[in-house]
C-alpha positions as a Markdown table, in Angstrom:
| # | Residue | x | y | z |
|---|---|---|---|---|
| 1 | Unk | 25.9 | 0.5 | -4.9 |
| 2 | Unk | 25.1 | -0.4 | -1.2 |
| 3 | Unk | 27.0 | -2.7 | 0.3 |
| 4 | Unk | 23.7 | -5.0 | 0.9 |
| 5 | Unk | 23.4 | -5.4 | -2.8 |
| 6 | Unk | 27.6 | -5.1 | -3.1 |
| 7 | Unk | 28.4 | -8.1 | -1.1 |
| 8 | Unk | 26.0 | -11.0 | -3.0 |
| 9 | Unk | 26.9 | -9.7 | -6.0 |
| 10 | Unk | 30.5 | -9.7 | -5.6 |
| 11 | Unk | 30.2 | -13.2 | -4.7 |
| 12 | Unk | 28.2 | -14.5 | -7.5 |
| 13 | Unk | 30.5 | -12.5 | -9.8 |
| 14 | Unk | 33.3 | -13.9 | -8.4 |
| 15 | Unk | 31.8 | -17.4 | -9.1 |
| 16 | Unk | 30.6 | -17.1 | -12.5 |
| 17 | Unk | 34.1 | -15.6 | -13.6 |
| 18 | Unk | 36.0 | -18.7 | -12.0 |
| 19 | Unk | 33.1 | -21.0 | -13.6 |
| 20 | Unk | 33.5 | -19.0 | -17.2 |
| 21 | Unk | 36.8 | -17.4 | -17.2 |
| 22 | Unk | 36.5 | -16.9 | -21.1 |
| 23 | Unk | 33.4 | -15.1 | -20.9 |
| 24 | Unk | 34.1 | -10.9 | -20.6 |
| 25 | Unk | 31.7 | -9.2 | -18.5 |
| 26 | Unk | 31.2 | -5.5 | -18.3 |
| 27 | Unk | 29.3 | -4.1 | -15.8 |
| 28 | Unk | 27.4 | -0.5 | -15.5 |
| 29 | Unk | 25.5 | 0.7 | -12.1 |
| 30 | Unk | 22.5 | 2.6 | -13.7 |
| 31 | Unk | 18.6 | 3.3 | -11.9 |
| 32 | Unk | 16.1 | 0.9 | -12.4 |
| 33 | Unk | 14.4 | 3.0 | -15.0 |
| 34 | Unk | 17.3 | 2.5 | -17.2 |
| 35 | Unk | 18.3 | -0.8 | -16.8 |
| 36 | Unk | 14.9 | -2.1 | -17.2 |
| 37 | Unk | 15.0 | 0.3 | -20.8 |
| 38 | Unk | 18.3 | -1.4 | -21.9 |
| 39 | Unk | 17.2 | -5.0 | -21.4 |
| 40 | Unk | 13.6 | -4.1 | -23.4 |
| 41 | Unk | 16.2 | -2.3 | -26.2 |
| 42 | Unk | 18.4 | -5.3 | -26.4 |
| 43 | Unk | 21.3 | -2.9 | -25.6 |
| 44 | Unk | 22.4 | -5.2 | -22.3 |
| 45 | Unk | 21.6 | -8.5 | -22.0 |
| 46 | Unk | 20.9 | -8.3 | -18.1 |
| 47 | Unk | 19.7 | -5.9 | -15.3 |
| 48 | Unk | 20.2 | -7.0 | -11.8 |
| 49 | Unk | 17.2 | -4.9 | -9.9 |
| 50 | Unk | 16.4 | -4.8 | -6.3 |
| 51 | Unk | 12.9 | -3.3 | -4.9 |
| 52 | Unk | 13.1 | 0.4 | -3.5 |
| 53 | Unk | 13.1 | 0.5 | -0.1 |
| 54 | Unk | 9.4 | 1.5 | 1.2 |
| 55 | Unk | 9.5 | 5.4 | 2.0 |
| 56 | Unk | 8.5 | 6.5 | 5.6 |
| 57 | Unk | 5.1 | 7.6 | 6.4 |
| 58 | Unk | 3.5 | 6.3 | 2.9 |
């Protein structure tokens, strides 16, 4: 995970846990492709997805 993406998440996730501390989360880093899969399968409740960053020259 990139540290751009790293640092807002660690804070929400710390926030949520001190909000919910009965709630277990697990977490997986998986491509977009596949998180997007597991939500439409019901196997994971939710995907955090950023955009790809635009490739050079296209």
């Amino acid at each position: 995970m990139s540290s751009a993406l790293s640092e807002p998440l660690l804070g929400t996730l710390a926030a949520f846990r001190q909000a919910r501390p009965r709630v277990d989360l697990h977490l997986t880093e998986v491509d977009t492709g596949q998180g997007r899969e597991a939500v439409a399968r019901h196997e994971t409740d939710r995907a955090v997805i950023r955009p790809s960053a635009p490739v050079r020259g296209h």
